[in-house]
N, C-alpha and C positions, 0 to 999 in steps of 0.2 A: 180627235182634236180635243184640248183642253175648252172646257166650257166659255163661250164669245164673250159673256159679259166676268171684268174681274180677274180670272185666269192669263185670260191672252195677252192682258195689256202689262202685264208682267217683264217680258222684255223691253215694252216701250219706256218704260216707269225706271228702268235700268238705264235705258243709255239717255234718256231727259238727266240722270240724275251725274250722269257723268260725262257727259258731256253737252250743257246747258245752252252754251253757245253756239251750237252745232244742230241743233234741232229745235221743231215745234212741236212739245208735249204733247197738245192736242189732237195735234194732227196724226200724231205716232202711234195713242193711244186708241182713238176712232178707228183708223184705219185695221187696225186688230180685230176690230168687231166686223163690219162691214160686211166681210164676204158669209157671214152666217147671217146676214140679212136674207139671204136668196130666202130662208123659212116664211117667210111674209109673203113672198109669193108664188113660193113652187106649188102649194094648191091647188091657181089658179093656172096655171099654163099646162102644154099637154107633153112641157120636157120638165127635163131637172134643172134649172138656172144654177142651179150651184154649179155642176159642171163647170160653167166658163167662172162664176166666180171664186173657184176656189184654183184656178189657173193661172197661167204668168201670162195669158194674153187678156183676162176677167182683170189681173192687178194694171194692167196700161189702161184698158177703155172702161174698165168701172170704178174701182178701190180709189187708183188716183183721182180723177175728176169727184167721183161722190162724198171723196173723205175732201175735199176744196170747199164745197158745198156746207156741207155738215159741219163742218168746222168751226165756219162762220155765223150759222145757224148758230151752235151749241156756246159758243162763246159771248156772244151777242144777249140770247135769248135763254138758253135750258139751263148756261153753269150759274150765272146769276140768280135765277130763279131757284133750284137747288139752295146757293147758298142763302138766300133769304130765309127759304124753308128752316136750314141746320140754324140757324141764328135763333131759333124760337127755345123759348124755354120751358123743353117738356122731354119726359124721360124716352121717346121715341126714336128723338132728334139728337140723342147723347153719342151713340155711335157714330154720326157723321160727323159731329164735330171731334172727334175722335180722330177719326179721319182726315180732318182738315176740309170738308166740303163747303164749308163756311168759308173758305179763302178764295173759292171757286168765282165770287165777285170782281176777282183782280182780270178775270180773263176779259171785261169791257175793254180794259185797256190794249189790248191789242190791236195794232196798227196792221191796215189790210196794202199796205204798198208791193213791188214788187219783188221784195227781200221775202217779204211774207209767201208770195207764189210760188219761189225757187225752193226757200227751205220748206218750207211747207208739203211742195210737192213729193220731194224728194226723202221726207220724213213719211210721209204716208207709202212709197216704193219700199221703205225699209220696212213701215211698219208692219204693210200687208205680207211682206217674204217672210217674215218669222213667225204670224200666223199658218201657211202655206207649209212652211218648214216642221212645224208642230204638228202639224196633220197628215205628216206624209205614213209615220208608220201607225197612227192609229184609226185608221178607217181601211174599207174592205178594198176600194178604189182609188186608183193614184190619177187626180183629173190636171195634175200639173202642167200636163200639154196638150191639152184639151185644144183641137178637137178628136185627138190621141187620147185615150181611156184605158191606163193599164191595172192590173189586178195583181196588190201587193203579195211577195212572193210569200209561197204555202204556207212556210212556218208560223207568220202571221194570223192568218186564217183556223190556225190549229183550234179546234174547241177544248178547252180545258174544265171544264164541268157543263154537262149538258142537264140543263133542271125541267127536259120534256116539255111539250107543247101545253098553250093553255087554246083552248077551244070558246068562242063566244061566238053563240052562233052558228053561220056559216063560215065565221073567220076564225082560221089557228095562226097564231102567235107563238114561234118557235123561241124559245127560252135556253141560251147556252149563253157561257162566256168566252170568246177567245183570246188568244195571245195582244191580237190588235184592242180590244174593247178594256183589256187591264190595262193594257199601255195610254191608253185614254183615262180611265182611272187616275191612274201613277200622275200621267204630265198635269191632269186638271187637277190635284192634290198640292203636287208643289209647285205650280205654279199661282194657285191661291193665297197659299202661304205666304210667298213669295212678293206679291200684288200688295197683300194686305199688309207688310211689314215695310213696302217702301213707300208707300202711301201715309205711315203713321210716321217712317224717317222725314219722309217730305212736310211733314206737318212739326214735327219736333225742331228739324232745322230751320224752320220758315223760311224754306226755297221759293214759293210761290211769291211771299212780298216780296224776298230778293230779286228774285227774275223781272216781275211784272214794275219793278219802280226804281229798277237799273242798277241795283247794287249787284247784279249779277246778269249780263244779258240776258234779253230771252233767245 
């Protein structure tokens, strides 16, 4: 998988930008991240949660509802606070403004009626399958139909420089790269690039005022 935070939100940041009327950014972009939440708490449980969340029945009973959740949260409370933060004038804070994080204040304005549930939901359905879609040929396991666990085919798997175990300990740490683990490389590369370039178009074209104060639905 391309890396959850930044990478993934890469397609969401695409169709926010092209088709504006038709989605919630927010909820497009969260939803990307989400199912690599399960790291918070695989831990502590005696399975893997990512299993279901990284599957199409994880995207019905968690992605959607949690990315509803979150949404609200984030818009409310986390994007405004951010952009308070990028507002400050220190060399720290230049990249976010950069970015446009400082606009992230507009997100108060979102109305939580029941326009906002339909598209909202149904942006997060989208958002999480092209997460899901990302990750199918770069991990060792395909948990998409979970509770079905299939094992991506061989050539996949293929080790393409094996750099030998490291030993600490009692624990070895097998050290190779394979076909699936450069294809994670590759997707999490450009789709960085990616993220990071519509996120600066999003800020040069000031889509966010547009949207958030009607000059362009949100």
């Amino acid at each position: 998988m391309p890396s959850g935070v930044i990478s993934h939100q890469a397609p969401g940041l695409a169709l926010k930008i092209k088709y504006p009327r038709k989605f919630d950014g927010t909820a497009l972009c969260l939803s990307t991240l989400i199912p690599d939440l399960n790291v918070l708490v695989d831990p502590f449980l005696p399975f893997s949660f990512r299993n279901l969340t990284h599957s199409l029945l994880g995207l019905l009973i968690y992605t959607i509802p949690f990315t509803l959740i979150l949404t609200i949260i984030f818009c409310r409370y986390i994007g405004p606070f951010a952009a308070n933060i990028a507002k400050r004038d220190n060399v720290i804070y230049n990249p976010w403004k950069y970015f446009g994080v400082e606009e992230w204040e507009n997100l108060k304005k979102k109305k939580y009626n029941k326009r906002y549930f339909v598209v909202a939901s149904y942006s997060a359905l989208i958002g999480g399958l092209t997460h899901l879609l990302l990750d199918l040929p770069a991990h060792e396991y395909v948990e998409l139909f979970f509770p079905i666990i299939l094992q991506n085919p061989d050539f996949l798997l293929y080790s393409i420089v094996d750099f030998g175990p490291i030993i600490i300990g009692s624990m070895q740490i097998e050290r190779n790269l394979t076909v699936f683990q450069l294809i994670w490389i590759i997707e999490t590369l450009i789709t960085f690039i990616l993220a990071l370039y519509l996120l600066r178009y999003i800020k040069k074209q000031n889509l966010i005022q547009k949207w958030y104060n009607g000059l362009l639905e949100n």
